[in-house]
ZAVEX-783577 format. One line per field, with one value per residue: residue number from 1; residue in three letters; chain; x, y, z of N, C-alpha, C in turn. Coordinates in nm, 4 decimals. Atoms other than C-alpha are relative to their C-alpha. Layout:
% residues N
num	c(NUM/...)
residu	c(ALA/...)
chaine	c(A/...)
n_u	c(X/...)
n_v	c(Y/...)
n_w	c(Z/...)
ca_u	c(X/...)
ca_v	c(Y/...)
ca_w	c(Z/...)
c_u	c(X/...)
c_v	c(Y/...)
c_w	c(Z/...)
***
This chain:
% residues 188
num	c(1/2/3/4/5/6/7/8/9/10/11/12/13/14/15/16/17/18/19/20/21/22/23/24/25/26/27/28/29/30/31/32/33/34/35/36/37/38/39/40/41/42/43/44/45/46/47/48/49/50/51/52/53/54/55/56/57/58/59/60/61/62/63/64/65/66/67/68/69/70/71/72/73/74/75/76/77/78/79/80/81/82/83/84/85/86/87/88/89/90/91/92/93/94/95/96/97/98/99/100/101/102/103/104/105/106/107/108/109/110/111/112/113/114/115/116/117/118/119/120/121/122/123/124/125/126/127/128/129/130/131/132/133/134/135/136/137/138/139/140/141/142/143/144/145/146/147/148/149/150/151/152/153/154/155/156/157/158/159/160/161/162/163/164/165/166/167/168/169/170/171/172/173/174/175/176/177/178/179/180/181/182/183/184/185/186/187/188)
residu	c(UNK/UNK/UNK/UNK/UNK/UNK/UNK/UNK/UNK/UNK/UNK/UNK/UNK/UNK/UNK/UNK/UNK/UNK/UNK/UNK/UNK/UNK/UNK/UNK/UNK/UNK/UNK/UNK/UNK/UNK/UNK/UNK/UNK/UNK/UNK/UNK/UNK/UNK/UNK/UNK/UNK/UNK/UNK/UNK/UNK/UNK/UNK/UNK/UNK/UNK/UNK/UNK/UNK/UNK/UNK/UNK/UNK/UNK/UNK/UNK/UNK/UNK/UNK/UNK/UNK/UNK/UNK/UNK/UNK/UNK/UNK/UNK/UNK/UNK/UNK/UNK/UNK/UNK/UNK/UNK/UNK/UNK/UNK/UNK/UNK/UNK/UNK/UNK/UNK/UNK/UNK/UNK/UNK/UNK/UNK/UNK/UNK/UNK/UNK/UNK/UNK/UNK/UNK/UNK/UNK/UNK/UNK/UNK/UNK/UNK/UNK/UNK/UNK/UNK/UNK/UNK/UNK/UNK/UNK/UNK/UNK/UNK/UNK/UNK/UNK/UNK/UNK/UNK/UNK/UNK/UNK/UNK/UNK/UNK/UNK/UNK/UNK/UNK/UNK/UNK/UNK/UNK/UNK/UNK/UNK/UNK/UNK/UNK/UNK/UNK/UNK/UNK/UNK/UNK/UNK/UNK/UNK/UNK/UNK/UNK/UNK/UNK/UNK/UNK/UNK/UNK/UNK/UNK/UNK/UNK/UNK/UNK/UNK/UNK/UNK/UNK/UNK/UNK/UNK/UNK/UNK/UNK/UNK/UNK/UNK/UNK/UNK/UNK)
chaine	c(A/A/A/A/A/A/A/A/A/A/A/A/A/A/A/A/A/A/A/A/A/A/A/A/A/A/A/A/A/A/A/A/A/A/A/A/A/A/A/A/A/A/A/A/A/A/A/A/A/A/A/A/A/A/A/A/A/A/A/A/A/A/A/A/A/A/A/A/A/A/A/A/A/A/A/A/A/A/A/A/A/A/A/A/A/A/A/A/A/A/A/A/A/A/A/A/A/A/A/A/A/A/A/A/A/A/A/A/A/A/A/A/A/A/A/A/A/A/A/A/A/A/A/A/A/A/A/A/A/A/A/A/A/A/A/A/A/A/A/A/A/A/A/A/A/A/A/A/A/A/A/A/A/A/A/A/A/A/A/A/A/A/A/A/A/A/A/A/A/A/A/A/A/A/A/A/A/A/A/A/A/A/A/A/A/A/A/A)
n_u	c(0.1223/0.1106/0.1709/0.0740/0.0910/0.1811/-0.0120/-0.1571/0.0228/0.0970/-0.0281/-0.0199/0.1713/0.0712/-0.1457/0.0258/0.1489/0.0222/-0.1081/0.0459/0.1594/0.0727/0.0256/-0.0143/0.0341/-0.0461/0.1253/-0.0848/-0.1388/-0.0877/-0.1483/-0.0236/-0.0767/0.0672/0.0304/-0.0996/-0.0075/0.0996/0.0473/-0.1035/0.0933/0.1719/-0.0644/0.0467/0.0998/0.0869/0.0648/-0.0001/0.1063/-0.0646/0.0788/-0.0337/0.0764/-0.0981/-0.0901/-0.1420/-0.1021/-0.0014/-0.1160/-0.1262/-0.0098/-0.0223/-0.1129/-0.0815/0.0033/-0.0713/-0.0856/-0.0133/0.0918/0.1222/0.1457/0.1240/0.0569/0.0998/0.0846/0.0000/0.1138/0.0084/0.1612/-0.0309/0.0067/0.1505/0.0547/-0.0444/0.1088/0.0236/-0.0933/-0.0127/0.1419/0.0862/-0.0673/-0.2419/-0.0511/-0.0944/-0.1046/-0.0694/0.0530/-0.0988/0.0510/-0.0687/0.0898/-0.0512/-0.0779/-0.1158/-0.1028/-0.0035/0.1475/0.1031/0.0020/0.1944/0.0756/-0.0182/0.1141/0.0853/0.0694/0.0988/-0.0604/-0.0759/0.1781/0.0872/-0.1222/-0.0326/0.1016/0.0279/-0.1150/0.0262/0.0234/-0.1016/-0.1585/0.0438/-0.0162/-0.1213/0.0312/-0.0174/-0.0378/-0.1238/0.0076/-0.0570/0.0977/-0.0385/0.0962/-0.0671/0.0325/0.1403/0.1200/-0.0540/0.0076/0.1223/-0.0164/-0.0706/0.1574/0.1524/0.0215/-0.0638/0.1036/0.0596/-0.0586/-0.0175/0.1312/0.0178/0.0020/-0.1477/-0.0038/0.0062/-0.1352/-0.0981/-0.0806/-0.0899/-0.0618/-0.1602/-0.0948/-0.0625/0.1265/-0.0611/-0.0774/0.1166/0.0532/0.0914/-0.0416/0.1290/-0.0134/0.0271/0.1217/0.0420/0.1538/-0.0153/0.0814/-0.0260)
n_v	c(0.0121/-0.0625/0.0183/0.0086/-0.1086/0.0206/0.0735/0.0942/0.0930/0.0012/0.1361/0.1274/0.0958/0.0713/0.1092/0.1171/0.0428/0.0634/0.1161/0.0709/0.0326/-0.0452/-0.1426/-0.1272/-0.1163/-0.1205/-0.0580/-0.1636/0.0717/-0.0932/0.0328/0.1595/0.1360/0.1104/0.1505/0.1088/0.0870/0.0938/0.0957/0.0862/0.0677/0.0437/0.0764/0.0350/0.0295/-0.0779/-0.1274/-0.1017/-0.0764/-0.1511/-0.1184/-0.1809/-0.0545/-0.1117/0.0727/0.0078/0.0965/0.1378/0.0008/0.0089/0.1323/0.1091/0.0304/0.1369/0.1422/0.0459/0.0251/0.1276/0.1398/0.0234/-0.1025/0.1020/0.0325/-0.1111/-0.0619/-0.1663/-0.0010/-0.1376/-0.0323/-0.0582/0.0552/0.0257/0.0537/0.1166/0.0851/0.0573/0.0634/0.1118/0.0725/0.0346/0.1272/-0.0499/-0.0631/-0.0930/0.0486/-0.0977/-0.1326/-0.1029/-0.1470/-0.0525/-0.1121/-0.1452/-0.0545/0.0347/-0.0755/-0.0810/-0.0365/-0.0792/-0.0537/0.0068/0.1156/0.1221/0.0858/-0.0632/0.0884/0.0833/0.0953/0.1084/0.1239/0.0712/0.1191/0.0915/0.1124/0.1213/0.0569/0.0330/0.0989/0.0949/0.0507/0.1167/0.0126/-0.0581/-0.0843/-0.1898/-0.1366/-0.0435/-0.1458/-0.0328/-0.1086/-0.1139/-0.0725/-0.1603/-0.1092/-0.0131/0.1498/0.1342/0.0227/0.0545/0.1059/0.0613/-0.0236/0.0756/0.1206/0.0522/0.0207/0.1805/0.0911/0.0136/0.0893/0.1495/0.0305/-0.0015/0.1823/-0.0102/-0.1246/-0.0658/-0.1190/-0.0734/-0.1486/-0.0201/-0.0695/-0.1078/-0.0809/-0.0883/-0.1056/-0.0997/-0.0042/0.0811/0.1143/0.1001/0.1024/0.1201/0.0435/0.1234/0.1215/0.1622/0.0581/0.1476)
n_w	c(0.0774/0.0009/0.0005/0.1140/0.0462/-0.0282/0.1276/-0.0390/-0.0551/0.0640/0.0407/-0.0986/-0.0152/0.1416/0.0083/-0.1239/0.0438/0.1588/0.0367/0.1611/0.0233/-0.0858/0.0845/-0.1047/0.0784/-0.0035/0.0516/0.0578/0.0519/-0.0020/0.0921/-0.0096/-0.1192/-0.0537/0.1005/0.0125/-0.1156/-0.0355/0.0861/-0.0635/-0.1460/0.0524/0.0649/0.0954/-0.0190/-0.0835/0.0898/-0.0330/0.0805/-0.0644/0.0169/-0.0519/0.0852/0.0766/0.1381/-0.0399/-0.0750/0.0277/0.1211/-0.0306/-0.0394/0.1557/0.0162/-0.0943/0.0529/0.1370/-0.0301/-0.1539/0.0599/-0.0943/0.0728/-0.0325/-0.1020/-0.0707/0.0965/-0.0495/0.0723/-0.0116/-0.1067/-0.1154/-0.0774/-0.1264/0.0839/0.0016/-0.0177/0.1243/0.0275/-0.0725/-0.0066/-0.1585/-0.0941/-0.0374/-0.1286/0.0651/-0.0730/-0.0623/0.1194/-0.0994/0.0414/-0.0569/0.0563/0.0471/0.1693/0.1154/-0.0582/0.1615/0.0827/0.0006/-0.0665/-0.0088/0.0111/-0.1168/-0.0604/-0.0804/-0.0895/0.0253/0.0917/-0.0373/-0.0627/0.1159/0.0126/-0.1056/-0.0327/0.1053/-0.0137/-0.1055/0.0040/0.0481/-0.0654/-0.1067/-0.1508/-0.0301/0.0935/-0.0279/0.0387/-0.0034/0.0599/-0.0210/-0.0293/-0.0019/-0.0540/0.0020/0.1059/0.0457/0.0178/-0.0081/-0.1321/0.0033/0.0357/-0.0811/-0.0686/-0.0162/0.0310/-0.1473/-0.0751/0.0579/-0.0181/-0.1055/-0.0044/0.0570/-0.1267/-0.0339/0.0102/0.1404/0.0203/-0.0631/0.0738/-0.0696/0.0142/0.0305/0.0747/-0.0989/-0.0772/-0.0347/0.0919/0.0392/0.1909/-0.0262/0.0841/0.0541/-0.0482/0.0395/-0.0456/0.0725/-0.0064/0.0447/-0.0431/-0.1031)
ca_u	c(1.1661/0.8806/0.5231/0.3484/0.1455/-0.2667/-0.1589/0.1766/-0.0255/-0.3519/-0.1403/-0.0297/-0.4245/-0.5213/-0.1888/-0.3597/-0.7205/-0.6467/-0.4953/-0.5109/-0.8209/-0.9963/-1.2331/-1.1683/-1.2786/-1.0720/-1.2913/-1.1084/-0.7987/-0.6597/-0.2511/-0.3091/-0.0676/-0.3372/-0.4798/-0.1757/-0.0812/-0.4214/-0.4107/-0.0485/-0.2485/-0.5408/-0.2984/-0.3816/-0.6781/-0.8414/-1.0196/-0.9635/-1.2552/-1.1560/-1.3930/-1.2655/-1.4578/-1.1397/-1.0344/-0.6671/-0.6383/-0.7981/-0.5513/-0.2512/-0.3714/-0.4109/-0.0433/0.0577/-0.1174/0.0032/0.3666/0.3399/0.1715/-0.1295/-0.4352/-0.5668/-0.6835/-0.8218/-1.1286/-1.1559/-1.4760/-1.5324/-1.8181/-1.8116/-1.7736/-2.1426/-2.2452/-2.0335/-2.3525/-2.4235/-2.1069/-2.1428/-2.3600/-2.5771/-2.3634/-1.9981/-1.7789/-1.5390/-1.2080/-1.1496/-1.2399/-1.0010/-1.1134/-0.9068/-1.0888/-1.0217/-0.8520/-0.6602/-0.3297/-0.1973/-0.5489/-0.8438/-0.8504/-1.2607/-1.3218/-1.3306/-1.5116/-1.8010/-2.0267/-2.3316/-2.1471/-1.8931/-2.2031/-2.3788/-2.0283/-1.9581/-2.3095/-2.3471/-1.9966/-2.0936/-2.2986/-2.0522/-1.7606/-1.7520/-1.6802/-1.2729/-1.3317/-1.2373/-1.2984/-1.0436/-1.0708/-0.8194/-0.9789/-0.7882/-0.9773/-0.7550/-0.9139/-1.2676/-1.5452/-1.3020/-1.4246/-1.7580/-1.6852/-1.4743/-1.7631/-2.0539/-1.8329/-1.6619/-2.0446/-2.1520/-1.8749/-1.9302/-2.3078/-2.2364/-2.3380/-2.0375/-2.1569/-2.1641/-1.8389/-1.5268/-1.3744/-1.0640/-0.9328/-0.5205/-0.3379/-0.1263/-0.2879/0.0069/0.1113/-0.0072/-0.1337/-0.4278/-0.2869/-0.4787/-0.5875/-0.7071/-1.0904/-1.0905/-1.4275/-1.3707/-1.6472/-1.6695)
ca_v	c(0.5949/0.8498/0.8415/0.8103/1.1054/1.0308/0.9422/0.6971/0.5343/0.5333/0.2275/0.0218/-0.0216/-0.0948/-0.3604/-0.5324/-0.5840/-0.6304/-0.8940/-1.0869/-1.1186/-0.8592/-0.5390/-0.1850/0.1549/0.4564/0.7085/1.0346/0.9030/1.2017/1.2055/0.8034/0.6937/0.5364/0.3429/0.2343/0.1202/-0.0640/-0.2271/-0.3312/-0.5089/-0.6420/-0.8068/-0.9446/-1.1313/-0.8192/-0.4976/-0.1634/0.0652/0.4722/0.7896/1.1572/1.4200/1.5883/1.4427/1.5654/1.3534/1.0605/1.1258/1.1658/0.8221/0.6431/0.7356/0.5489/0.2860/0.2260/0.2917/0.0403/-0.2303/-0.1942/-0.0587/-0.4431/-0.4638/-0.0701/0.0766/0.4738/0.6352/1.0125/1.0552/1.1893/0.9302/0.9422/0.7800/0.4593/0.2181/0.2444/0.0484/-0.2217/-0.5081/-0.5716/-0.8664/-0.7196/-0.6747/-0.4207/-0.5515/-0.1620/0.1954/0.5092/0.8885/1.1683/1.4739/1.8221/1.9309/1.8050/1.9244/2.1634/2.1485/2.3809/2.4985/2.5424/2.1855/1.9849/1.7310/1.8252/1.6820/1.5578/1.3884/1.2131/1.0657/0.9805/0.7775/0.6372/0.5287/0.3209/0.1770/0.0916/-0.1970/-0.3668/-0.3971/-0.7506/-0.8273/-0.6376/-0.4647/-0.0667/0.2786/0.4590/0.8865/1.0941/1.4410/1.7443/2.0288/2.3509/2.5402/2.6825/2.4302/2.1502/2.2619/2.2093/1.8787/1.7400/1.8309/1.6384/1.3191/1.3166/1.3709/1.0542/0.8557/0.9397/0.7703/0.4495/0.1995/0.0456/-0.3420/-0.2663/-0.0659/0.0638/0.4059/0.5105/0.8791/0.9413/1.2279/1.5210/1.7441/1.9765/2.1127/2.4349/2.4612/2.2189/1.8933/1.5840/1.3756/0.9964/0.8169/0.4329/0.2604/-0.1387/-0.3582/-0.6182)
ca_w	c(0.4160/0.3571/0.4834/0.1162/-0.0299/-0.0596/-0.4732/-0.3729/-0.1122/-0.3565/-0.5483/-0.2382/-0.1747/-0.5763/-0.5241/-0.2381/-0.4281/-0.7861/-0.9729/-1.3205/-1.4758/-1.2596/-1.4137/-1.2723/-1.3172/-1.3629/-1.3432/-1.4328/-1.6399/-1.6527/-1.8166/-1.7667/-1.4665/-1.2650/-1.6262/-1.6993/-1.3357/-1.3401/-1.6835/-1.5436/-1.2195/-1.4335/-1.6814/-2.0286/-1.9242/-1.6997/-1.8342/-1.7289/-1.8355/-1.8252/-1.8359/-1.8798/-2.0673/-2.1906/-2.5514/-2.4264/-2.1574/-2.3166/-2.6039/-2.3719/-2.1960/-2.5440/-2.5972/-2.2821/-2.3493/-2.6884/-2.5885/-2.2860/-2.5014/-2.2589/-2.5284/-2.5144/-2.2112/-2.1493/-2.3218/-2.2992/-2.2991/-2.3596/-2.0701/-1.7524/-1.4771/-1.3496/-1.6850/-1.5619/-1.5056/-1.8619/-1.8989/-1.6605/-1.6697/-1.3165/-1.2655/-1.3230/-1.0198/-1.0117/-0.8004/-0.7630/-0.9212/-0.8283/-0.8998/-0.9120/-0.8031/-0.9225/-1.2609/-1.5335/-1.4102/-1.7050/-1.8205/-1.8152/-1.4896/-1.5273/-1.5976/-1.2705/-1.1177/-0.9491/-0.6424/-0.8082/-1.0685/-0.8706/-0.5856/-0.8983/-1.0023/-0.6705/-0.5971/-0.9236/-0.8729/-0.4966/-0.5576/-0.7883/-0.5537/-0.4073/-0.0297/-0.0070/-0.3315/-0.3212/-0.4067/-0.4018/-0.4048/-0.4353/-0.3004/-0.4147/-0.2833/-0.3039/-0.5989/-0.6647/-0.6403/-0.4540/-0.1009/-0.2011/-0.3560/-0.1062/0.1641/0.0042/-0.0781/0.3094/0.4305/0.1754/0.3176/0.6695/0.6143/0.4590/0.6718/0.9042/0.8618/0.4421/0.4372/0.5904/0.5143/0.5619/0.5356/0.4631/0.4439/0.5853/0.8233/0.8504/0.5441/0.3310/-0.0185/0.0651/-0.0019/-0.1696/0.0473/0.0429/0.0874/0.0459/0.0353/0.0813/0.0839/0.4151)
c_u	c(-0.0992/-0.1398/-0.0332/-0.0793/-0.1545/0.0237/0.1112/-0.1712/-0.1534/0.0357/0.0047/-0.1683/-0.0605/0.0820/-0.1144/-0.1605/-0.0431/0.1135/-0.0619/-0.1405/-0.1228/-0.0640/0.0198/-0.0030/0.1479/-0.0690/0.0161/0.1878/0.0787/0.0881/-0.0021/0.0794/-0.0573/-0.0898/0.1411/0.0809/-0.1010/0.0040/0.1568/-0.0392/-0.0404/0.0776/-0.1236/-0.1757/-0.1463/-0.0300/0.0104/-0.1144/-0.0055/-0.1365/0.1009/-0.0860/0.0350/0.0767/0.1568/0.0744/-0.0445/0.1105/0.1595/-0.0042/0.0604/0.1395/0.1090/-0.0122/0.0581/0.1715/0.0848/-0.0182/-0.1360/-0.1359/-0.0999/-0.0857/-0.0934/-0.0848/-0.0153/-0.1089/0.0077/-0.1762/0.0569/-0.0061/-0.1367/-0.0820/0.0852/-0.0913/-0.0503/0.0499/0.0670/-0.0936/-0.0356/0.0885/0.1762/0.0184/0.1348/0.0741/0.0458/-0.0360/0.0724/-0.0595/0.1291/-0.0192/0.0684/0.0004/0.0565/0.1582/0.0971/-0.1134/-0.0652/-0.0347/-0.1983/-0.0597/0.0474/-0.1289/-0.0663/-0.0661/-0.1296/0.0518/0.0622/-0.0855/-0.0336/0.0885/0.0130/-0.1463/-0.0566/0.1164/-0.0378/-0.0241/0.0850/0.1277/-0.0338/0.0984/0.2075/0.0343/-0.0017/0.0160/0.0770/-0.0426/0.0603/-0.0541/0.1240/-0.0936/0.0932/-0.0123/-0.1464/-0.0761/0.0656/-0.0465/-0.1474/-0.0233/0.0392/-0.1186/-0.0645/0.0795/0.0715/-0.1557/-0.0692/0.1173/-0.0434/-0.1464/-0.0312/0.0070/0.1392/-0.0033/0.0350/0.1899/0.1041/0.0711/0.0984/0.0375/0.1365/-0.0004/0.0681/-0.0807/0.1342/0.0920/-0.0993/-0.0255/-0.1358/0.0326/-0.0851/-0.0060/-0.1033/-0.1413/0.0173/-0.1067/0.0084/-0.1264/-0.0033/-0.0460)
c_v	c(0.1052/-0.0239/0.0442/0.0784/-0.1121/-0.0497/-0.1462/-0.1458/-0.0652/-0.1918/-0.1162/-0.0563/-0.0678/-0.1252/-0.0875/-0.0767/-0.0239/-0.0601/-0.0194/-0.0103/0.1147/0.0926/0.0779/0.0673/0.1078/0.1090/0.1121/-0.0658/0.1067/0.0345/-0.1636/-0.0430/-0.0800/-0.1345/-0.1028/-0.1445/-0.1396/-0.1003/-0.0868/-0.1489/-0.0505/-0.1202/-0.0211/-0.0392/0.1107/0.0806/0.1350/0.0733/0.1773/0.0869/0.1495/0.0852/0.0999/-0.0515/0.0395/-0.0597/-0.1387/-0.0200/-0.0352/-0.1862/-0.1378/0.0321/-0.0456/-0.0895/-0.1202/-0.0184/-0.1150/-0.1551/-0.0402/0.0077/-0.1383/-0.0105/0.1147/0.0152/0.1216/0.0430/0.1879/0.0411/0.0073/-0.1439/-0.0472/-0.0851/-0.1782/-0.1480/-0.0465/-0.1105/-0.1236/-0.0739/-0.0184/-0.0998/0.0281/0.0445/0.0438/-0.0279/0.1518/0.1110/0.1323/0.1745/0.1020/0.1638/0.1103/0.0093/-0.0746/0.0728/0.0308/0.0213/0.1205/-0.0443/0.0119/-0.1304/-0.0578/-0.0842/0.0310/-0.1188/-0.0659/-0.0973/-0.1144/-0.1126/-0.0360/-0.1540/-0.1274/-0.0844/-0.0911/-0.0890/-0.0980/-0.1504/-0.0908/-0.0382/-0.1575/0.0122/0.0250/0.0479/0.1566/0.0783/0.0657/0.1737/0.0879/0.1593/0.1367/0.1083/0.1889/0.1124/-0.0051/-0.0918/-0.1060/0.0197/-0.0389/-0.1584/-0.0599/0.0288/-0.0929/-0.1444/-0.0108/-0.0213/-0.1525/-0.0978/-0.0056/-0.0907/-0.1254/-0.1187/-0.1350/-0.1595/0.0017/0.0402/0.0685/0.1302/0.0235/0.1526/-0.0188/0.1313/0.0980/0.0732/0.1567/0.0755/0.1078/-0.0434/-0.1435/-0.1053/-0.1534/-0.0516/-0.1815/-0.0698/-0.0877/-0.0580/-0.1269/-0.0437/-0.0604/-0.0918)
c_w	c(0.0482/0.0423/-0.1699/-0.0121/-0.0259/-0.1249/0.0018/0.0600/-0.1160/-0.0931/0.0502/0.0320/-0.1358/0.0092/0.0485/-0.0934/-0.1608/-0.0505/-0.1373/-0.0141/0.0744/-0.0637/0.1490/-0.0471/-0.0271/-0.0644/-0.0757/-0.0499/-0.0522/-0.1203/0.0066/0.0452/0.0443/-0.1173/-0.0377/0.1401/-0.0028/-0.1242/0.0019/0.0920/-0.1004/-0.1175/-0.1586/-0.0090/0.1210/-0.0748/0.1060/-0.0499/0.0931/-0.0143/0.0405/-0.1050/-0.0855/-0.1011/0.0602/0.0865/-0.0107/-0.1411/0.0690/0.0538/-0.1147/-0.0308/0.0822/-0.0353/-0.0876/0.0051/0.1246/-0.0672/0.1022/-0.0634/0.0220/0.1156/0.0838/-0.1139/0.0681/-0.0217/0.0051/0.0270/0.1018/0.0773/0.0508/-0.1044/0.0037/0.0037/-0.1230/-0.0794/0.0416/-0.0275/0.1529/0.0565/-0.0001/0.1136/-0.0078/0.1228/0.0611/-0.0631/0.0842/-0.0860/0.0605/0.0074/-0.0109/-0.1070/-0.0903/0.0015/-0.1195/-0.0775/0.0207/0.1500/0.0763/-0.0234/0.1432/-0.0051/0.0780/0.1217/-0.0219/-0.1487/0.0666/0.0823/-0.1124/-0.0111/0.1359/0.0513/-0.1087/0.0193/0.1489/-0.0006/-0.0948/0.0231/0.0738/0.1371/-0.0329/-0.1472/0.0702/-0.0433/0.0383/-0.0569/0.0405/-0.0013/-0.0211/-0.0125/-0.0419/-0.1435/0.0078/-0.0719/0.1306/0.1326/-0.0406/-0.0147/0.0702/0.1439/-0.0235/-0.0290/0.1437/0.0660/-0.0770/0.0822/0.1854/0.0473/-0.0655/0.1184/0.0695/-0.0658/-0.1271/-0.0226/0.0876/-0.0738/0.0265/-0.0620/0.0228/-0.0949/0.0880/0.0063/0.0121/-0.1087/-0.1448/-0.1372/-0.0215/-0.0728/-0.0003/0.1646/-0.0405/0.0411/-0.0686/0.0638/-0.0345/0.0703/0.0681/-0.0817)
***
């Protein structure tokens, strides 16, 4: 058996903290593995709720969905992630919310996720995790912009305070082509 890549292991933690009935974000839904994974988890009675700002990969998602029999239970929105608050009520609690920063992989190359967008995302999301509730961010960094990005959300994580929050960091330290790595934020 393999030590688990920063995306592999990214599931074994959504496993542990979501279940039936539960809401959860996906913030960047990309090609839609991690919506579909989650509206797997979340079951009939849970809600998934997506954001990407690229009609092609909320199109490719919507044709998982639909081929899975999953579309009941996700809603897709075509807005950036940092506009997620609009979409919550004050009292929803989100069992889990996973980001996946960088690109659209085959996509446009010039669209990423940036660092005042994603803080924006993660600190509206924050307060609606309950006590072992977790963010989940998968930090690919190895193209123009991603060191910047990956920077200001390791320095936000390294200041959350310890009693509120635990962080962990996962990933390989020893191989080239700057590979993802992993930041989960669970609530105590």
């Amino acid at each position: 058996m393999n030590l688990a890549n920063a995306l592999t292991y990214s599931h074994t933690l959504l496993k542990e903290c979501v279940g039936p009935g539960a809401t959860v974000i996906d913030a960047t839904v990309g090609k839609g593995n991690d919506t579909v994974f989650l509206a797997n988890l979340v079951g009939k009675s849970g809600h998934v709720i997506g954001f990407d700002i690229q009609q092609a990969a909320l199109d490719a998602t919507q044709q998982q969905l639909t081929l899975t029999g999953l579309s009941q239970q996700v809603t897709l929105h075509a807005v950036g992630h940092e506009q997620v608050a609009a979409y919550l009520d004050p009292e929803t609690q989100v069992a889990a919310a996973i980001f996946n920063l960088g690109y659209l992989p085959g996509g446009d190359k010039q669209i990423i996720t940036r660092p005042e967008t994603t803080l924006r995302a993660i600190k509206a999301l924050l307060p609606h995790l309950p006590r072992g509730g977790r963010l989940i961010l998968v930090v690919y960094a190895g193209h123009p912009g991603g060191q910047a990005e990956r920077q200001a959300v390791l320095d936000f994580c390294q200041q959350l305070p310890q009693k509120t929050y635990q962080v962990l960091q996962y990933g390989f330290i020893n191989q080239i082509h700057t590979p993802p790595f992993l930041l989960a934020i669970e609530r105590r």
